[in-house]
TORDREN-187080 format. One record per residue (C-alpha): z, x, y; residue in one letter. Coordinates in steps of 0.1 Angstrom, whole numbers, padded with zeros to 4 digits, always signed. Example, Ala and Ser with C-alpha at 12.3 -4.5 7.8 and 13.67 -1.06 7.14 Angstrom:
% TORDREN-187080
+0078+0123-0045A+0071+0137-0011S
END
This chain:
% TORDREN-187080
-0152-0197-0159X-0117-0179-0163X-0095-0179-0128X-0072-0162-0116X-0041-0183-0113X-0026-0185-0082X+0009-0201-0091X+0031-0186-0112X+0033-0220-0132X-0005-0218-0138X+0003-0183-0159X+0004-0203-0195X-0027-0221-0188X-0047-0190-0180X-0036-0175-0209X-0042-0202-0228X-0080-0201-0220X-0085-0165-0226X-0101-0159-0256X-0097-0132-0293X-0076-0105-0284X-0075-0106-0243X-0042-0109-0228X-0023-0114-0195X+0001-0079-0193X+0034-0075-0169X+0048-0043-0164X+0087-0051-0177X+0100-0021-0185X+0134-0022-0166X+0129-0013-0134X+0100-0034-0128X+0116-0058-0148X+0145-0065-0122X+0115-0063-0095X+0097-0090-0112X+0130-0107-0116X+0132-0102-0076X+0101-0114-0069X+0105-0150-0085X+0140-0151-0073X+0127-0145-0034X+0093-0173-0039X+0122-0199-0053X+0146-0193-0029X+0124-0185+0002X+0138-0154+0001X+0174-0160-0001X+0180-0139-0026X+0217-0133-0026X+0249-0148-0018X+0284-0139-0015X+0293-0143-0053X+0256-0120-0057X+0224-0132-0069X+0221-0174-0062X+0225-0194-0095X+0198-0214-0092X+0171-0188-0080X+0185-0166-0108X+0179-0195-0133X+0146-0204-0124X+0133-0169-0127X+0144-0162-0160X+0131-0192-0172X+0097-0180-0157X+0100-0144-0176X+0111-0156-0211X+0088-0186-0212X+0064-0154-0207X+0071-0138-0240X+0050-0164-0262X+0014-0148-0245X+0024-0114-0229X+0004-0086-0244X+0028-0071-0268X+0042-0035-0251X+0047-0053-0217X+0083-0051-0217X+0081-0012-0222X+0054-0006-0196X+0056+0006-0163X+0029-0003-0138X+0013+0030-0139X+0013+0028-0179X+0002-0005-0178X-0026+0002-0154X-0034+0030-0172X-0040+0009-0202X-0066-0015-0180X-0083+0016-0170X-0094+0030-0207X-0092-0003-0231X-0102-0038-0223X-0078-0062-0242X-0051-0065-0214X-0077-0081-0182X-0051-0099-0161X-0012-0086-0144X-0003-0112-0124X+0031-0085-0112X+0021-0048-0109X+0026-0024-0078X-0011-0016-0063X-0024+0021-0070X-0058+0021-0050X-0073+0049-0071X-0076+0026-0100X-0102+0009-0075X-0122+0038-0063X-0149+0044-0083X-0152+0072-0108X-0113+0074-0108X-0110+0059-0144X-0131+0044-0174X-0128+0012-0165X-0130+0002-0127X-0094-0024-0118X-0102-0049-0090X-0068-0060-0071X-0059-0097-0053X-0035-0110-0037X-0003-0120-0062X+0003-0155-0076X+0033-0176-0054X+0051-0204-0062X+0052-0240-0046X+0085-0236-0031X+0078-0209-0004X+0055-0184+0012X+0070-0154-0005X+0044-0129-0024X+0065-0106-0040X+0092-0076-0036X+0078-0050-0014X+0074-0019-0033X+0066+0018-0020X+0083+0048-0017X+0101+0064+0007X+0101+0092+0030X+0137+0108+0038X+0152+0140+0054X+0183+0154+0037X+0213+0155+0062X+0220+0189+0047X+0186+0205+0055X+0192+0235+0083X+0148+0225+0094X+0150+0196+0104X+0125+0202+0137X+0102+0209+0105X+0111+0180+0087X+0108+0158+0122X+0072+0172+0124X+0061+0170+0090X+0069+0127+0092X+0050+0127+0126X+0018+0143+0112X+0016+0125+0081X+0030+0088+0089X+0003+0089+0117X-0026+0066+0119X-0048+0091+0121X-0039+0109+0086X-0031+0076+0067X-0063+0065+0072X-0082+0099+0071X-0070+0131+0049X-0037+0107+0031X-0062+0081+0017X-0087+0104+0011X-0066+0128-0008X-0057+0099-0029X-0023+0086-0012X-0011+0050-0008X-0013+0045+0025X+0017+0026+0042X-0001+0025+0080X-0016-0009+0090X-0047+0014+0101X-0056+0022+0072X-0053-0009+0056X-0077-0021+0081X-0099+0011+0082X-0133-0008+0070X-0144+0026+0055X-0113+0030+0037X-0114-0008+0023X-0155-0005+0014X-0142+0029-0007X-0114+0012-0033X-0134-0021-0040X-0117-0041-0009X-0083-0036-0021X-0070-0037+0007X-0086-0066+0020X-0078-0085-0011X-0040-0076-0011X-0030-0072+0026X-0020-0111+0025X+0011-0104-0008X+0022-0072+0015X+0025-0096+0051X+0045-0121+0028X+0063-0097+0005X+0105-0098-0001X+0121-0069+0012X+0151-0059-0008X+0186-0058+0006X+0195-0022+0021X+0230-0025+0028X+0254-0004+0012X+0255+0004-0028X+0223-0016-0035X+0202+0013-0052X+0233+0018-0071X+0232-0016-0081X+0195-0024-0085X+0196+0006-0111X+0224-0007-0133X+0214-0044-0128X+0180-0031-0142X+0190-0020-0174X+0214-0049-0178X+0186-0076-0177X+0163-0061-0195X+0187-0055-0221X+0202-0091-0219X+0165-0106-0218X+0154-0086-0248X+0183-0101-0271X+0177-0136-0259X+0210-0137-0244X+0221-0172-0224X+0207-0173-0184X+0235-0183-0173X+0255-0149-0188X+0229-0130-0178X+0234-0138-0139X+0273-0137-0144X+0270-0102-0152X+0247-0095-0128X+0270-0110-0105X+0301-0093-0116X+0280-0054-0111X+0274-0069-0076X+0310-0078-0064X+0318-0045-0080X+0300-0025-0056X+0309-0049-0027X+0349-0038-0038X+0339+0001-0041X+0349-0003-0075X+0314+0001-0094X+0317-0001-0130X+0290-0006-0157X+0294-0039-0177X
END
């Protein structure tokens, strides 16, 4: 009679009812750390994320209070896990059954892929908006120094296309981007419905800020939470400094504090 919570609040309660050695997991090593950190900033604050001074007080607050509130049921090696680790450890043992945070591999779904066969939903929100989480994926990018770039222009056109996402990319075990083959019925009856189950958290997911200097500061901004979070430092610090590696980069003076 365990199920799965769908608000963030209702994470101590489900944990709560699981029973011996079963535990709720989040992948927190520190880049997925400051994307968790996103994510609950972006349900709290309806996705206003960031102001002029840099990440919003009050969203900031909240989701810390979520994430070290966390640390009395978390399985133990959360905060050094990254999703793939993490899902790894779903895959082959059977004490972690729940990640409420965790970017979506579709392999882990298809069956015969792993020991243990991982069935994905949609994330747990909060009561203040109708954000899901921080978008994840990566990229595609062609380097301004390449001397191919007709090849390069060609190689994006053939494999971004509907046709290949949802036929020889999925198949060859790729995570699709393409709304068609999200909705390719074969693709969905193949990976356990997981894309059925999760296509709601990717229509209302946060997309992160892509102005200028932001990878440069989501990197350092990742290692300083999780190393301010580890050593129980004061919420209120912990945004300050984030704050201050944010104006830093706004005054093209990036330093590390």
């Amino acid at each position: 009679n365990w199920e799965l919570p769908t608000d963030v609040v209702q994470l101590h309660q489900a944990a709560s009812l699981l029973p011996g050695k079963y535990r709720i997991a989040v992948p927190l090593c520190p880049t997925d750390m400051w994307c968790v950190f996103l994510t609950l900033c972006a349900q709290y604050a309806d996705g206003n994320v960031f102001c002029e001074e840099g990440v919003n007080m009050d969203c900031g607050l909240w989701a810390l209070e979520q994430i070290f509130s966390w640390q009395d049921f978390l399985f133990e090696g959360s905060f050094h896990l990254n999703p793939v680790q993490m899902l790894e450890l779903m895959a082959t043992e059977d004490n972690i059954v729940y990640s409420p945070f965790a970017f979506g591999y579709t392999n882990y779904s298809r069956a015969g892929f792993s020991e243990n066969l991982l069935h994905f939903g949609n994330a747990p929100k909060s009561g203040f908006s109708g954000i899901s989480t921080v978008l994840g994926g990566a990229g595609l990018a062609i380097s301004t120094q390449t001397a191919h770039l007709p090849e390069c222009l060609d190689f994006l056109k053939y494999i971004l296309s509907e046709k290949v996402q949802a036929g020889a990319y999925y198949a060859n075990g790729g995570q699709p981007g393409c709304l068609a083959a999200w909705t390719d019925g074969g693709n969905d009856k193949n990976c356990g419905s997981f894309f059925s189950k999760t296509i709601k958290t990717m229509e209302h997911a946060y997309m992160r800020p892509r102005h200028k200097g932001f990878n440069r500061f989501q990197e350092s901004a990742a290692e300083s939470l999780h190393s301010s979070i580890v050593q129980h430092q004061s919420p209120k610090d912990i945004i300050k400094t984030l704050n201050r590696l944010y104006t830093s980069i706004l005054n093209e003076s990036f330093q590390k504090y």
